[in-house]
C-alpha positions as CSV (number, residue, x, y, z in Angstrom):
1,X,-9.4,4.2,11.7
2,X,-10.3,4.4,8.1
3,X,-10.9,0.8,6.4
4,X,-10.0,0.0,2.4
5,X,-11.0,-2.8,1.2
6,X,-9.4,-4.6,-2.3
7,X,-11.7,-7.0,-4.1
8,X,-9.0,-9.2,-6.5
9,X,-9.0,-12.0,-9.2
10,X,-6.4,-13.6,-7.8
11,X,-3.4,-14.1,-4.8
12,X,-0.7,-12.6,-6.6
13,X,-2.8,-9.0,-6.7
14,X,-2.6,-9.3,-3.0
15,X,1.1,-9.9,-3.1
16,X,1.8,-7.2,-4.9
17,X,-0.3,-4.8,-3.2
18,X,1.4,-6.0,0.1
19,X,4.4,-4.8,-0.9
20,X,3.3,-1.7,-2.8
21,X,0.9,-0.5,-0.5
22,X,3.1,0.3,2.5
23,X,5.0,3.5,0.6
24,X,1.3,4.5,-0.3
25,X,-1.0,4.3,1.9
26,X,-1.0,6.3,5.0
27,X,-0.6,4.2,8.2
28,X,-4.0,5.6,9.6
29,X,-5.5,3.3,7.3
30,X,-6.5,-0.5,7.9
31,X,-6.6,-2.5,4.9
32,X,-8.2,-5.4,4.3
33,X,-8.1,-8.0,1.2
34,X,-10.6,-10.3,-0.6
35,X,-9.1,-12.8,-3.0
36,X,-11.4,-14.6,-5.4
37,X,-10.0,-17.5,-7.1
38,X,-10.1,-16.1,-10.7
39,X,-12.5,-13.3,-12.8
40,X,-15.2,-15.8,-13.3
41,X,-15.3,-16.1,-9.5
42,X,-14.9,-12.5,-8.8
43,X,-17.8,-11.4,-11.2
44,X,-20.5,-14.4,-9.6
45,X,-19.7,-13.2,-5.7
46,X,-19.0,-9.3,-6.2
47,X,-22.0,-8.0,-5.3
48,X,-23.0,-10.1,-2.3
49,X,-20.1,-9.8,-0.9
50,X,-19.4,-5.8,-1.5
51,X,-23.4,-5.5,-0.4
52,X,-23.0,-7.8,2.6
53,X,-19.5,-6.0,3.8
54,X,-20.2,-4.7,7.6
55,X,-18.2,-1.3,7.5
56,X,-20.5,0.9,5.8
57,X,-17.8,3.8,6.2
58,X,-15.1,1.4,4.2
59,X,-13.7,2.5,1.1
60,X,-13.4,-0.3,-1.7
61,X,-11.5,-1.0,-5.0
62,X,-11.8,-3.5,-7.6
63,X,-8.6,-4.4,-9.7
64,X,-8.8,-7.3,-12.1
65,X,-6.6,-8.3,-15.4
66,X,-8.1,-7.1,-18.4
67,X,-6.2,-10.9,-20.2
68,X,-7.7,-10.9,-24.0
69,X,-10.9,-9.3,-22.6
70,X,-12.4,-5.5,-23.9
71,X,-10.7,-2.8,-21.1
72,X,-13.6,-0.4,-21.1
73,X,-16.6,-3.5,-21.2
74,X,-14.5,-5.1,-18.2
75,X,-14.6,-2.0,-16.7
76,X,-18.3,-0.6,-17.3
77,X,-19.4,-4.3,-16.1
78,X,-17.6,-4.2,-12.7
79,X,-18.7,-0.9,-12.2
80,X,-22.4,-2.1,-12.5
81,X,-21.7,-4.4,-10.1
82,X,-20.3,-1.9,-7.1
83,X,-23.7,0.0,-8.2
84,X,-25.7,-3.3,-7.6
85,X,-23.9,-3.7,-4.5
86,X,-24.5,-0.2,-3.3
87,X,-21.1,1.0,-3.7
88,X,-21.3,3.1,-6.9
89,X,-17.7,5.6,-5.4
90,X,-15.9,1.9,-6.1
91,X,-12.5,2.8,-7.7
92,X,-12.1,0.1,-10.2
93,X,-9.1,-0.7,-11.7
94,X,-8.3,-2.8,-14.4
95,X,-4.4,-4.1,-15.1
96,X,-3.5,-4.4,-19.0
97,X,-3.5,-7.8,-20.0
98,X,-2.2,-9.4,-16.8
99,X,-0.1,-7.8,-13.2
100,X,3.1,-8.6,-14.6
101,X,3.0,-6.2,-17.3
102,X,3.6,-3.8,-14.2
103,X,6.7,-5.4,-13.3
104,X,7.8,-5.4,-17.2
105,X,7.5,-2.6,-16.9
106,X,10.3,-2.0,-14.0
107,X,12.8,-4.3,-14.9
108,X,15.0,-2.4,-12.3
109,X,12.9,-4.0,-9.5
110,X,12.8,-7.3,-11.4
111,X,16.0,-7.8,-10.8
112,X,16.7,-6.6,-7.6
113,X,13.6,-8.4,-6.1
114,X,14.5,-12.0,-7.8
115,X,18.0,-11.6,-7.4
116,X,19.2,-11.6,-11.3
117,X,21.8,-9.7,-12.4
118,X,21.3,-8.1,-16.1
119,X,17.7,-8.0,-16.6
120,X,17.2,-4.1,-15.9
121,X,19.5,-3.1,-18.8
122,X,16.6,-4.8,-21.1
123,X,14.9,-1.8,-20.1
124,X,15.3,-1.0,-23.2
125,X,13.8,-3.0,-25.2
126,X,10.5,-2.0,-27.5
127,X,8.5,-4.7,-25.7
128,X,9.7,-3.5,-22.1
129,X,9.0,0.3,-22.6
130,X,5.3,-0.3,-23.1
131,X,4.5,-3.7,-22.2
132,X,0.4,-2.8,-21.4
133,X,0.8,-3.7,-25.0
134,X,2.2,-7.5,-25.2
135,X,0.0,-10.3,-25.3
136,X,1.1,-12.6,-22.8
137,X,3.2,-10.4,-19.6
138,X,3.3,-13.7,-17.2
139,X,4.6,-15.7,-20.2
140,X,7.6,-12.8,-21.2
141,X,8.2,-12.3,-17.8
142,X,8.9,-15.9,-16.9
143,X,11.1,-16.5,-20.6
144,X,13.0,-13.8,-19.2
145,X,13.8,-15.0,-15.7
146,X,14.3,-18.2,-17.0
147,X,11.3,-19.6,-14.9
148,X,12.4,-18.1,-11.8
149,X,9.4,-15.8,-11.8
150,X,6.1,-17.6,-10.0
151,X,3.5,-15.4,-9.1
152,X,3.0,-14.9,-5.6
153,X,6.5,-15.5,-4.6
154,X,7.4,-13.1,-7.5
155,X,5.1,-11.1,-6.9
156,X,5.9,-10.6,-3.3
157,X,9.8,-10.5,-4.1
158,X,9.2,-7.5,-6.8
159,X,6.7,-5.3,-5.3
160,X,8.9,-3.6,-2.9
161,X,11.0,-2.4,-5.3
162,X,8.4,-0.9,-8.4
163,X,9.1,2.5,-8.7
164,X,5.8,4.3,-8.0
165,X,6.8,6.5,-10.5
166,X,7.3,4.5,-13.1
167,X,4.9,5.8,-16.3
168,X,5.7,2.8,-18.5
169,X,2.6,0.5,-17.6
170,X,-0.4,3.1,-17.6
171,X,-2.6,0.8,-15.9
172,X,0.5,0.6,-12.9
173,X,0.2,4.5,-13.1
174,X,-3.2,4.4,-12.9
175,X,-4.0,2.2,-9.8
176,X,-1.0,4.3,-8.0
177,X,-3.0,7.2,-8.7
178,X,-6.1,5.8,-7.4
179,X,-4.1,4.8,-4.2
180,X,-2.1,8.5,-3.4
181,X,-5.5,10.2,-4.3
182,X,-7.8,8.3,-1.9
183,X,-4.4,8.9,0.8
184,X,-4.2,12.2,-0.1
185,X,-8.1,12.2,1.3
186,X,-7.8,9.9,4.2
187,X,-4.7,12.4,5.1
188,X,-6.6,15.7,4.7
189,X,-9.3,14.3,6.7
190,X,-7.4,12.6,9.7
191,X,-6.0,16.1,10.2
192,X,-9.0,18.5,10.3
């Protein structure tokens, strides 16, 4: 059985992956998550714990919020470390500004997934049709739940509903990419 392994910033990544994963992945493939508690904690422990990881075969990715931080320095810096670490075929991802710019991005499953009625038809919206853009996601996303969103309960609750074909947060897009094509692989070799 093939083994992926997600390296994330924080517990709500996992939450959200849980629940995305699933209609991705194919089932041949065991996945496995490390949670670091926050960037700074991420970027000290990568590489020891990438370098010290048993499965040699495993297949890893990095995602991390890009918050107020340069996307392509974030980026260039993490990939240095999965070189470091021996791992240079890391996909690493980085989320615009913060996860819940991904589920700004679906309002649809917003609603559905907390329960309240209304919110999808905000769709709309110039903030909501490219929210990789906005500042502060987590603090939009809670003004507009009315503080019902939390982040690993809300991020478990949404998750199952984002349209994996929604366009409207590239770096959602992006990561879904980065998931079918490394199925699309694990597929193609399971069956030869």
């Amino acid at each position: 059985m093939s083994e992926w392994v997600f390296f994330l910033e924080e517990a709500s990544a996992r939450a959200m992956l849980e629940g995305l994963l699933p209609r991705i992945a194919p089932q041949c493939v065991d996945v496995r998550y490390i949670v670091f508690d926050g960037k700074q904690d991420m970027e000290k422990q990568l590489v020891r714990r990438m370098r010290d990881y048993r499965n040699r075969g495993a297949r890893f990715f990095v995602i991390r919020d890009q918050d107020s931080g340069d996307c392509l320095a974030i980026k260039e810096r993490l990939q240095q470390f999965c070189a470091d670490a021996g791992r240079p075929n890391t996909i690493v991802r980085i989320v615009c500004r913060e996860l819940e710019s991904f589920y700004l991005a679906d309002l649809a499953a917003v609603e559905y997934g907390l329960g309240i009625a209304g919110i999808a038809k905000r769709q709309k919206n110039q903030k909501f049709r490219t929210p990789d853009r906005l500042g502060s996601p987590s603090q939009e996303l809670i003004a507009l739940t009315k503080g019902r969103y939390q982040k690993i309960g809300g991020s478990r609750a949404i998750a199952p509903h984002l349209d994996i074909n929604n366009t409207r947060s590239h770096s959602f897009k992006m990561l879904v990419e980065a998931i079918q094509s490394m199925a699309f692989e694990e597929q193609s070799i399971t069956s030869n």
